[in-house]
C-alpha atoms as a printed R data frame, in Angstrom:
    type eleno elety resid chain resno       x       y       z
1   ATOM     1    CA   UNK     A     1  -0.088  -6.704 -14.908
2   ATOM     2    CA   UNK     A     2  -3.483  -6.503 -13.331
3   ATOM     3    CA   UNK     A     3  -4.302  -8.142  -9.568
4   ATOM     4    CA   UNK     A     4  -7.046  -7.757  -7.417
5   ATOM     5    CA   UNK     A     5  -6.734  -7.724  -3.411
6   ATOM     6    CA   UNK     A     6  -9.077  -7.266  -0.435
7   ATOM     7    CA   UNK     A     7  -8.215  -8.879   2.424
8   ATOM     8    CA   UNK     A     8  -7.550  -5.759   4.758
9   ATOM     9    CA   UNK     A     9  -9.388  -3.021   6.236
10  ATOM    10    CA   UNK     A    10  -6.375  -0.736   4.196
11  ATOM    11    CA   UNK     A    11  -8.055  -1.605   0.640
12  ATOM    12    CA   UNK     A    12  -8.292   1.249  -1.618
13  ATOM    13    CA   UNK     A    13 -11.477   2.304  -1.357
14  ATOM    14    CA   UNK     A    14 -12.772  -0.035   0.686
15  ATOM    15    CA   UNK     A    15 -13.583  -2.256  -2.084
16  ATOM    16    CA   UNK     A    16 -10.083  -4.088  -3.379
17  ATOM    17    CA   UNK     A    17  -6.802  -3.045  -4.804
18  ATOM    18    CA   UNK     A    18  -6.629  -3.547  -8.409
19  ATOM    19    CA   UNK     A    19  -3.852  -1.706  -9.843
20  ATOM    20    CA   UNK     A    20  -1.499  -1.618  -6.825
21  ATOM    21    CA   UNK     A    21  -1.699  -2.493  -2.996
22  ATOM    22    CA   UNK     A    22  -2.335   0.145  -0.865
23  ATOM    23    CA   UNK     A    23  -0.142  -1.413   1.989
24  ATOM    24    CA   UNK     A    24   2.968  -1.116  -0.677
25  ATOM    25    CA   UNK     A    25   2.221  -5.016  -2.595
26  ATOM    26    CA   UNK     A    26   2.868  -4.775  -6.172
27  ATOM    27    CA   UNK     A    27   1.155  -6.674  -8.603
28  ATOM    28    CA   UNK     A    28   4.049  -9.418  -9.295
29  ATOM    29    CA   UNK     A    29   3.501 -10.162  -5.485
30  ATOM    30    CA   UNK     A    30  -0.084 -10.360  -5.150
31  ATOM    31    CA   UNK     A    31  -0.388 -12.620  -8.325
32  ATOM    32    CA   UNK     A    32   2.611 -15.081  -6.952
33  ATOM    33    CA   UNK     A    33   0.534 -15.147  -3.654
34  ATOM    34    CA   UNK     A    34  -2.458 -15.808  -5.650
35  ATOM    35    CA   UNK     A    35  -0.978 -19.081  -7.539
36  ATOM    36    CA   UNK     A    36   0.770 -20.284  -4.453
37  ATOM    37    CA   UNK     A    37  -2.667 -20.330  -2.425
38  ATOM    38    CA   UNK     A    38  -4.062 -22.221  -5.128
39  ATOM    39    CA   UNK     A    39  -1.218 -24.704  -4.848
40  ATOM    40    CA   UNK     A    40  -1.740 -25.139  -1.221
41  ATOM    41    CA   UNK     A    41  -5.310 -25.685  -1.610
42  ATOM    42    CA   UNK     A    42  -4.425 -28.366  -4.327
43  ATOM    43    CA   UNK     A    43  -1.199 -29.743  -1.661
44  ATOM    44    CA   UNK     A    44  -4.000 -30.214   1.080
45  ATOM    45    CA   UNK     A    45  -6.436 -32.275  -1.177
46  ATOM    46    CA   UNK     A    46  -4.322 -34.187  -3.093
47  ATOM    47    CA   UNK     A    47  -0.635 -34.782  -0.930
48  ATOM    48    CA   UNK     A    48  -0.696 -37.270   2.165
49  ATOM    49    CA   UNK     A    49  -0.346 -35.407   5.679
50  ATOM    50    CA   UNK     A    50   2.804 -35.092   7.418
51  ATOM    51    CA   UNK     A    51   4.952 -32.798   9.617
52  ATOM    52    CA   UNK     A    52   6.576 -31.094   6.484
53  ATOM    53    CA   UNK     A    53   3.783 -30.392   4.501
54  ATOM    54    CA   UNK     A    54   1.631 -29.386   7.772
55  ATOM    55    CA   UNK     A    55   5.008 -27.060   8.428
56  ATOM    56    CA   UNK     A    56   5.093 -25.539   4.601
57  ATOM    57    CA   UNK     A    57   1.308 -25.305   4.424
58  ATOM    58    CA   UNK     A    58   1.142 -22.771   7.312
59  ATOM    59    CA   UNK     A    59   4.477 -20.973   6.550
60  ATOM    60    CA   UNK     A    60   3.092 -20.339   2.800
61  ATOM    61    CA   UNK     A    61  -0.608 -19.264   4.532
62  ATOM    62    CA   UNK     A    62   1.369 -16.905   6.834
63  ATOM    63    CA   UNK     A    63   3.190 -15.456   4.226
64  ATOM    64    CA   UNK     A    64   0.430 -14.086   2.623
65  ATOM    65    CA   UNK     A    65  -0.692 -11.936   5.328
66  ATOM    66    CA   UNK     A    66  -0.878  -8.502   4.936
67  ATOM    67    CA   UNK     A    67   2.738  -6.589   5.275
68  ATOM    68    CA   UNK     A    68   4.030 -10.080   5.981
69  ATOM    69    CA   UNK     A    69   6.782 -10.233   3.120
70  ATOM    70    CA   UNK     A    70   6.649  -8.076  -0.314
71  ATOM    71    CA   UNK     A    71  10.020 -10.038  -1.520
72  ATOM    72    CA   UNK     A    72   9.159 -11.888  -5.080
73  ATOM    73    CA   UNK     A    73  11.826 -13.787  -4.946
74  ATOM    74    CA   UNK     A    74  10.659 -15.776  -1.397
75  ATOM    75    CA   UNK     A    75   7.542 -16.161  -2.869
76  ATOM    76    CA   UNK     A    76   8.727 -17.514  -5.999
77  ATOM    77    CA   UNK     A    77  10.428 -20.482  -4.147
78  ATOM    78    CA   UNK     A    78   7.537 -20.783  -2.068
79  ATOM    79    CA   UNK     A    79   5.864 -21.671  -5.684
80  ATOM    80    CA   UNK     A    80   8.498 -24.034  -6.840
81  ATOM    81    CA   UNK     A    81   8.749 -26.168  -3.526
82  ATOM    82    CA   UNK     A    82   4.703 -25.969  -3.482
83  ATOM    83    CA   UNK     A    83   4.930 -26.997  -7.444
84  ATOM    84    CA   UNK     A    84   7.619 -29.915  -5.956
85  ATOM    85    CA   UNK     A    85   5.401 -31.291  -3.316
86  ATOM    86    CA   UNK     A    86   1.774 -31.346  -4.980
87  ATOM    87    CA   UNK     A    87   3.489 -32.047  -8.434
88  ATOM    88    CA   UNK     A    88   1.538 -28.997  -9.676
89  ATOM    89    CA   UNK     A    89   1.696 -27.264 -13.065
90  ATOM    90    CA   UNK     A    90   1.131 -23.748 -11.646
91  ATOM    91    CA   UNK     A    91  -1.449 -23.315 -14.795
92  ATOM    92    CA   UNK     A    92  -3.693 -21.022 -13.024
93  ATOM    93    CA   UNK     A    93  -4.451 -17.811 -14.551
94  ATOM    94    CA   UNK     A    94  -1.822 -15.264 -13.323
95  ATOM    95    CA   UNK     A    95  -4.294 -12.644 -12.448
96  ATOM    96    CA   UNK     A    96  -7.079 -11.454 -10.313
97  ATOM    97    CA   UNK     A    97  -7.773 -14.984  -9.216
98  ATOM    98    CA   UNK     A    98 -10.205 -13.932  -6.582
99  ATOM    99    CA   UNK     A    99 -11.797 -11.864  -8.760
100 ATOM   100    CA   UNK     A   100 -12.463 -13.978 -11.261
101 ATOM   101    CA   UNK     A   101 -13.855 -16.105  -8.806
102 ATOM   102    CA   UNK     A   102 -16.315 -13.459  -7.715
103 ATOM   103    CA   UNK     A   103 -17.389 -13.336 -11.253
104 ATOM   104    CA   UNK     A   104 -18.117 -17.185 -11.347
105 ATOM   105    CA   UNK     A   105 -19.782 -17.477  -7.665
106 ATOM   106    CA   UNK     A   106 -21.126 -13.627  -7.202
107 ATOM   107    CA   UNK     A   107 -19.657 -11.645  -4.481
108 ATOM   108    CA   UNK     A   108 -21.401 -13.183  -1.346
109 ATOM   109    CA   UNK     A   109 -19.765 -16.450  -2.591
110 ATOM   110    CA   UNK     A   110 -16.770 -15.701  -3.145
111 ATOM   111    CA   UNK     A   111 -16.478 -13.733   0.126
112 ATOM   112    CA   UNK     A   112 -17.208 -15.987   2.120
113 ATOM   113    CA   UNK     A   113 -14.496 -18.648   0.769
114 ATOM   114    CA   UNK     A   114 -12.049 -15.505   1.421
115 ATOM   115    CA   UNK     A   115 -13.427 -14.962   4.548
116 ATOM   116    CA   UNK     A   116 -12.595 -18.440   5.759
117 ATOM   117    CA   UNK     A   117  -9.304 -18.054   3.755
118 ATOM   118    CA   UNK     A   118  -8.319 -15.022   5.636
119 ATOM   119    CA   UNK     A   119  -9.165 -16.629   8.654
120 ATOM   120    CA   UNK     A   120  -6.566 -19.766   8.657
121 ATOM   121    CA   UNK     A   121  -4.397 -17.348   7.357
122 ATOM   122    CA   UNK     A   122  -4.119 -15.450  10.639
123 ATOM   123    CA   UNK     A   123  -4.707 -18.411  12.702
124 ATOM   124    CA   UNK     A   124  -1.409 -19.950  10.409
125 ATOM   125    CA   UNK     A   125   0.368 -16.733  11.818
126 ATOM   126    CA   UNK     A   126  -0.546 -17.835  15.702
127 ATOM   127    CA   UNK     A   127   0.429 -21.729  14.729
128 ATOM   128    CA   UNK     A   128   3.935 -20.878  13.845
129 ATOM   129    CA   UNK     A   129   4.805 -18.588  16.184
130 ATOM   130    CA   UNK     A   130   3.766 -21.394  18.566
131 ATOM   131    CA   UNK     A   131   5.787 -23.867  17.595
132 ATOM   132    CA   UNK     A   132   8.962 -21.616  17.292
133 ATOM   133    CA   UNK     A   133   8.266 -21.695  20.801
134 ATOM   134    CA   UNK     A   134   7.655 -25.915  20.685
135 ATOM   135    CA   UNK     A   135   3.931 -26.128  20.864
136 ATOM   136    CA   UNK     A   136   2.038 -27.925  18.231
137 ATOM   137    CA   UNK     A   137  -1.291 -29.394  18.226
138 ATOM   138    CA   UNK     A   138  -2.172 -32.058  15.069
139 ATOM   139    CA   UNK     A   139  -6.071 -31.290  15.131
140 ATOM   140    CA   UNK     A   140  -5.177 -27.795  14.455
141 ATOM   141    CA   UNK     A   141  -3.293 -28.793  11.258
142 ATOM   142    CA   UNK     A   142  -5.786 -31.575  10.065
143 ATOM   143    CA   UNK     A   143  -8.210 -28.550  10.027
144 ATOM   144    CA   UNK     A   144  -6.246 -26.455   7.516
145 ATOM   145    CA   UNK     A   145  -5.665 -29.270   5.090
146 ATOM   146    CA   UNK     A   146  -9.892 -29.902   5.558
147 ATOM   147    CA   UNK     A   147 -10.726 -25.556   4.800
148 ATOM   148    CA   UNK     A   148  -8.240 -25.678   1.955
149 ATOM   149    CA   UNK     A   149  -9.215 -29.062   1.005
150 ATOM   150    CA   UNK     A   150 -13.039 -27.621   0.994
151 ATOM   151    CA   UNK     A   151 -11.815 -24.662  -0.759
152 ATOM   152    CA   UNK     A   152 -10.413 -26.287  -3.780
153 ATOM   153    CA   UNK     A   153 -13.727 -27.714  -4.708
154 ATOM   154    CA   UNK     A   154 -15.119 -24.109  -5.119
155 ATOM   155    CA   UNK     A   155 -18.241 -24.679  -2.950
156 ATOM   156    CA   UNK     A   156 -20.730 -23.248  -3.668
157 ATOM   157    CA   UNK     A   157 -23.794 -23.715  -0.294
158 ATOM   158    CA   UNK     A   158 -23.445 -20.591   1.747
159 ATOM   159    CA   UNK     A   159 -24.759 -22.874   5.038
160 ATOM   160    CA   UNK     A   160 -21.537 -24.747   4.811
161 ATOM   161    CA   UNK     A   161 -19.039 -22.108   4.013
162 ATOM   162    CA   UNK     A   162 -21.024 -19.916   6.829
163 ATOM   163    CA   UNK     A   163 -20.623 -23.061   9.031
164 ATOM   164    CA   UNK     A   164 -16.698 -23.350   8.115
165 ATOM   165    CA   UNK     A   165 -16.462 -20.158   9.073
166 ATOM   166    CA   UNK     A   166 -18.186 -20.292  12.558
167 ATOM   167    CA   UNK     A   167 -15.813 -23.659  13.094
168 ATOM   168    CA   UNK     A   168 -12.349 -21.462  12.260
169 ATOM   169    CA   UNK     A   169 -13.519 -19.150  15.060
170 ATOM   170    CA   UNK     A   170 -13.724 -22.097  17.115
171 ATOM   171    CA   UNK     A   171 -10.676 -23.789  16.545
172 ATOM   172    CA   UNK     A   172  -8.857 -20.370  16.765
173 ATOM   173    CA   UNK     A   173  -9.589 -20.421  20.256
174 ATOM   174    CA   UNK     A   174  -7.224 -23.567  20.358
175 ATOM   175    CA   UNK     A   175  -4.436 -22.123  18.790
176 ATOM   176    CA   UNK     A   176  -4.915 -18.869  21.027
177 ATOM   177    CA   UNK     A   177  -4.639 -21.675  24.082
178 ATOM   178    CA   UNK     A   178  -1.086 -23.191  22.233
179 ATOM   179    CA   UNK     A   179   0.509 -19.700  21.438
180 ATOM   180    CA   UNK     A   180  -0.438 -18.589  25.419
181 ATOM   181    CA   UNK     A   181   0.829 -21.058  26.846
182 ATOM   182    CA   UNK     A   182   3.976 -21.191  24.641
183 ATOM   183    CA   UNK     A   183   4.573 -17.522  25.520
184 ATOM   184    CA   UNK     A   184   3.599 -17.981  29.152
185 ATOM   185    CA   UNK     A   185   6.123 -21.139  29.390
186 ATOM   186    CA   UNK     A   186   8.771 -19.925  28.227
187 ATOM   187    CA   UNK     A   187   8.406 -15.949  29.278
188 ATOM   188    CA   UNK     A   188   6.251 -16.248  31.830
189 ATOM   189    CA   UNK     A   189   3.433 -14.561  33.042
190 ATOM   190    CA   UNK     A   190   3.297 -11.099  31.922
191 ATOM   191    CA   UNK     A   191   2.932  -8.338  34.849
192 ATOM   192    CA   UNK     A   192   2.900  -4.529  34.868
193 ATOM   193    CA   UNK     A   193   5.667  -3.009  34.525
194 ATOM   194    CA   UNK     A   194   7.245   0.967  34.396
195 ATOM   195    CA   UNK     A   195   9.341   1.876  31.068
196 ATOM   196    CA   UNK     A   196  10.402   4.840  30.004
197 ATOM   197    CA   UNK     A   197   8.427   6.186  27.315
198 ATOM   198    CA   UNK     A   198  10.433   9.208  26.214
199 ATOM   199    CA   UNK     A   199  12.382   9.196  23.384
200 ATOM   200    CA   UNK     A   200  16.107   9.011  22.718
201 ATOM   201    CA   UNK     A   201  18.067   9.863  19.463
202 ATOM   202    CA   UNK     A   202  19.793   6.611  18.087
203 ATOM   203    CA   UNK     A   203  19.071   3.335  16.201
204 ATOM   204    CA   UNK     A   204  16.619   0.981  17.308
205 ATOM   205    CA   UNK     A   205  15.284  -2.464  16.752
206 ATOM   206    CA   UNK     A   206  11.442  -2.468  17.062
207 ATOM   207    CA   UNK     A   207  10.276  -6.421  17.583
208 ATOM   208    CA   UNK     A   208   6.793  -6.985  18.717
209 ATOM   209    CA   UNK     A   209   5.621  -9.588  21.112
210 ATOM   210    CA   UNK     A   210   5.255 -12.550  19.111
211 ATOM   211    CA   UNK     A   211   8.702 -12.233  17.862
212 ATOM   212    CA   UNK     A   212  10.482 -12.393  21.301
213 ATOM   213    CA   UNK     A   213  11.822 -15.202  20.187
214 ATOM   214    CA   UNK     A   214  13.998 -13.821  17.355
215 ATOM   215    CA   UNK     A   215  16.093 -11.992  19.788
């Protein structure tokens, strides 16, 4: 089984993974995120907005992230509920779907659709650890459903995938207010502070600062 992935500055070669991820992703998983962006893409064009499908279209962007979650199995019921709600077929060709596409569009092209992909990807990460904390913000998911509803039409004008682009910068900004002030309301203001920073032999539990939360 063949896939093809280049989202992160870990690629082999700097140029894509094509045999197996550098970051550990194996084939099955890269393919299964493949198909279940495509269904997202066809969920925001196609399925009418609401609070659960805003909810499972950023969880399913977020858990394509690099390092996110190498587990088939969550990713093959991500598929099926996707394949539920947009009453998919999942008929996509189950390999190398971006690269494919950089054979159809050329390479500046198709980078710049992943570009803007990669981008509400991360900014998907920032939304939900927001609203584990309670802070949502509609406009932020009406823009999602509009760069994956863009995306599904393959387009093709490099001013208005550039200009998509420029816009996901902009609305990041928003979700970079919500996930602040989620953090600062609920921890509070962060301050210096003096830790130890030797170690000590034992177990530990390393959780970083958007995962507070989980604790």
């Amino acid at each position: 089984m063949g896939m093809f992935c280049y989202q992160c500055e870990q690629t082999a070669n700097g140029s894509g993974c094509a045999a197996h991820g550098v970051c550990g992703k194996a084939p099955e998983v890269a393919n299964l995120q493949d198909r279940l962006l495509e269904e997202i893409k066809r969920i925001a064009k196609n399925v009418p907005q609401s609070k659960e499908v805003s909810h499972f279209i950023t969880e399913s962007l977020f858990s394509t992230v690099t390092n996110v979650d190498f587990d088939p199995e969550r990713f093959k019921g991500l598929l099926a509920k996707a394949m539920s709600i947009g009453k998919g077929s999942c008929d996509q060709a189950t390999e190398a779907l971006i690269k494919k596409r950089k054979e159809k569009f050329g390479d500046d092209v198709a980078g710049l659709q992943e570009l803007l992909m990669y981008g509400i990807k991360g900014m998907a990460a920032y939304i939900h650890h927001a609203r584990v904390l309670g802070k949502e913000d509609q406009s932020v998911y009406n823009f999602l459903r509009d760069c994956l509803s863009f995306l599904a039409d393959g387009p093709e004008d490099i001013n208005e995938l550039l200009k998509y682009n420029i816009k996901c910068g902009e609305v990041n900004l928003r979700v970079m207010e919500l996930l602040d002030s989620a953090n600062t309301g609920v921890y509070g203001h962060p301050v210096p502070t003096k830790v130890r920073i030797t170690p000590i032999r034992g177990k530990a539990i390393l959780v970083s600062g958007h995962d507070l939360k989980d604790l």
